[in-house]
C-alpha positions as CSV (number, residue, x, y, z in Angstrom):
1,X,17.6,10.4,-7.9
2,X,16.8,7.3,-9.8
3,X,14.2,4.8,-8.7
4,X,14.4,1.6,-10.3
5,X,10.7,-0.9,-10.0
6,X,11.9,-4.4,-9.8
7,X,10.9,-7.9,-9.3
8,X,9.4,-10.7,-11.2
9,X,6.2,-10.4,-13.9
10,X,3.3,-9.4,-12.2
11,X,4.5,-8.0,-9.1
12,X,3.0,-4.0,-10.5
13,X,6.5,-2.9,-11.6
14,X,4.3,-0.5,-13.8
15,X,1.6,0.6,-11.9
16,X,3.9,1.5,-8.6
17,X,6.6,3.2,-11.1
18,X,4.1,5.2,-12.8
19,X,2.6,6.6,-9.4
20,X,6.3,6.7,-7.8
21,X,6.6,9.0,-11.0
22,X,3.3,11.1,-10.5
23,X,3.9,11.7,-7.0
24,X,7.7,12.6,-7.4
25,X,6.6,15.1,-10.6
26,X,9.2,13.5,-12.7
27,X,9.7,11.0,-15.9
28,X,8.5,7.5,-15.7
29,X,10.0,5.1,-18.1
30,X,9.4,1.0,-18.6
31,X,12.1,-0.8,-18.9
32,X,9.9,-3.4,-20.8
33,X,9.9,-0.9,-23.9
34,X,13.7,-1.2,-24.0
35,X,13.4,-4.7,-25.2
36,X,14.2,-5.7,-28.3
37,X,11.7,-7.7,-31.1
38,X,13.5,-11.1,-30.3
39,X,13.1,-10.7,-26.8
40,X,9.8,-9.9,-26.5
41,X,8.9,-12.9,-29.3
42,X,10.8,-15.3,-27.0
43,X,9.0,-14.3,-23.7
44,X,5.3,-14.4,-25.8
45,X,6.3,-17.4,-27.1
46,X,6.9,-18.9,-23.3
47,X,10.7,-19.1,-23.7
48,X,13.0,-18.0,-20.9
49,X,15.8,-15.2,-21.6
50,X,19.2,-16.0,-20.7
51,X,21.8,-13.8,-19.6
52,X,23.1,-12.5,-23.4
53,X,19.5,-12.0,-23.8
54,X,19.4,-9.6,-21.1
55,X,22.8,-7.8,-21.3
56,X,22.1,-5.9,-24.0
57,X,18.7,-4.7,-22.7
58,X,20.2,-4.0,-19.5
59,X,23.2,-1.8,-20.9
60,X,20.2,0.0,-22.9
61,X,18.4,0.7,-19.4
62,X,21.5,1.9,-18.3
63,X,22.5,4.4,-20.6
64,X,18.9,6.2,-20.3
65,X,19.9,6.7,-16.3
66,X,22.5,8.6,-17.5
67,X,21.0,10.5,-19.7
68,X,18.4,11.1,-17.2
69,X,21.8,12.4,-14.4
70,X,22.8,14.4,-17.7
71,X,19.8,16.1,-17.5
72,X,19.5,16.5,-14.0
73,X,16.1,14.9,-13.5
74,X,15.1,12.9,-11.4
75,X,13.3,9.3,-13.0
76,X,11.9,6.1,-12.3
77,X,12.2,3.2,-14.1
78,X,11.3,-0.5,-14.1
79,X,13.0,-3.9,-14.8
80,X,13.2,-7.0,-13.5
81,X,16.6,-6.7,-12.2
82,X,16.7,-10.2,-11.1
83,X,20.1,-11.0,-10.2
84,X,22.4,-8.9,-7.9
85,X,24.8,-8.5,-11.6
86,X,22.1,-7.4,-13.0
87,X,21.6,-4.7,-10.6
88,X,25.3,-4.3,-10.8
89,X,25.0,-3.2,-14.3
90,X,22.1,-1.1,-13.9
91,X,23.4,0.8,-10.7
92,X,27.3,0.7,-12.0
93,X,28.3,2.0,-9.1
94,X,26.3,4.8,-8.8
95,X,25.2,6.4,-5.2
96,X,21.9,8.0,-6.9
97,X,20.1,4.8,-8.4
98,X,17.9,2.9,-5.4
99,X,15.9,-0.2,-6.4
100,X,12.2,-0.6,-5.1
101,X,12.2,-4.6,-4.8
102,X,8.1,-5.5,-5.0
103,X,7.5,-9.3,-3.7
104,X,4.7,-11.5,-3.4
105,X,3.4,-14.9,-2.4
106,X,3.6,-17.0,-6.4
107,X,-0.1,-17.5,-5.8
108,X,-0.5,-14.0,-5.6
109,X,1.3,-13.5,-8.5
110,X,-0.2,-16.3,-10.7
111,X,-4.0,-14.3,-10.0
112,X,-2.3,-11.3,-11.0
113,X,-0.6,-12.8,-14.2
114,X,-3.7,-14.6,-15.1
115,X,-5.7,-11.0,-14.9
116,X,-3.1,-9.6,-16.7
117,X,-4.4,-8.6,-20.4
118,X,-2.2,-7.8,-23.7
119,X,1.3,-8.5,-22.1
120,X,4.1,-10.2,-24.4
121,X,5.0,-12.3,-21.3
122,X,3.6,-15.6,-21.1
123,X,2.6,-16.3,-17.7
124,X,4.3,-19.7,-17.9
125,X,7.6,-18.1,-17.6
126,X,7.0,-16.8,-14.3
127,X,8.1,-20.2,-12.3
128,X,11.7,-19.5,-14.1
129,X,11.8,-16.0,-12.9
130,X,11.3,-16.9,-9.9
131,X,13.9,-19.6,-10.3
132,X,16.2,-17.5,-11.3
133,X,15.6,-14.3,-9.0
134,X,18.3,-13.3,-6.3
135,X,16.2,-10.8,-4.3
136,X,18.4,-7.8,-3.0
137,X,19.7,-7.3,-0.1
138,X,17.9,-4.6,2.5
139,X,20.9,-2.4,1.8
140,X,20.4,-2.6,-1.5
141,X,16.6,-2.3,-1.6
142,X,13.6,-0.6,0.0
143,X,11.3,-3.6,-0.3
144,X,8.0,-4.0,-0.5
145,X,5.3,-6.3,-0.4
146,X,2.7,-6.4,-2.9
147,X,-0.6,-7.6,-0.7
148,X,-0.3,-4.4,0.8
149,X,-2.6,-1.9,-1.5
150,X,-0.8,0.3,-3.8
151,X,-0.8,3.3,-2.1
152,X,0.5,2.1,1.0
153,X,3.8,0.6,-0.7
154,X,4.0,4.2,-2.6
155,X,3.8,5.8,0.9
156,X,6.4,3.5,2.4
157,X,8.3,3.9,-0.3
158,X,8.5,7.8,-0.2
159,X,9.3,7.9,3.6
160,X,11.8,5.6,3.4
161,X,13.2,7.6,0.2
162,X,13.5,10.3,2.2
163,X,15.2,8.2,5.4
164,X,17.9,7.8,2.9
């Protein structure tokens, strides 16, 4: 089984994926750290990614599932996974890989942003993620919303993990 974290800057990709991980005994790996020095210069520097920006990082994300289905293991992961073809790419047609969509008013993700300490993303950009974010479908997604606390969207999560 693969989890995948996903929504917009801010929404605790990290945090939920890295206790999704903890309580599943299993890898946890950020999708952020699959992004390469341009990328990360363009976001700091407040400038949106396009779509060739992303496909490389995406295919990256991608082959590290697989590696992790080599293996055997069980992993979660995060990234943004924005638009449905992004999620295409990332799940490639593969039964095993569920998305964990995290949502949240903006103004709740603003605070959260403007909290936020030592990130490469400049909080600016987060009005054109949100611009550009097709949010999955509930067959596609266990979703979640981030005012609840973090604990309670890792218990909902794992129940409905296992209602799968």
């Amino acid at each position: 089984m693969i989890l995948i974290a996903m929504g917009v800057s801010g929404c605790g990709k990290s945090l939920i994926g890295e206790m999704l991980a903890e309580r599943l005994n299993c890898p946890f790996t950020d999708g952020d750290t699959f992004h390469s020095a341009a990328n990360k210069e363009k976001m700091h520097n407040g400038i949106p990614l396009t779509d060739d920006d992303r496909w490389p990082w995406l295919k990256t994300i991608r082959a590290a599932i697989e590696d992790k289905q080599r293996a055997g293991e069980t992993a979660v992961f995060t990234c943004s996974s924005l638009k449905r073809s992004y999620r295409d790419i990332l799940r490639a047609g593969d039964r095993d890989v569920t998305f964990v969509y995290l949502h949240g008013t903006p103004e709740l993700l603003r605070e959260r942003l403007g909290e936020r300490k030592g990130h490469f993303f400049d909080p600016s950009l987060l009005k054109s993620q949100l611009d550009t974010l097709e949010p999955p479908s509930e067959d596609e997604a266990i979703e979640a919303d981030i005012a609840m606390t973090p604990d309670q969207i890792v218990e909902k999560v794992l129940k409905e993990v296992k209602e799968r």
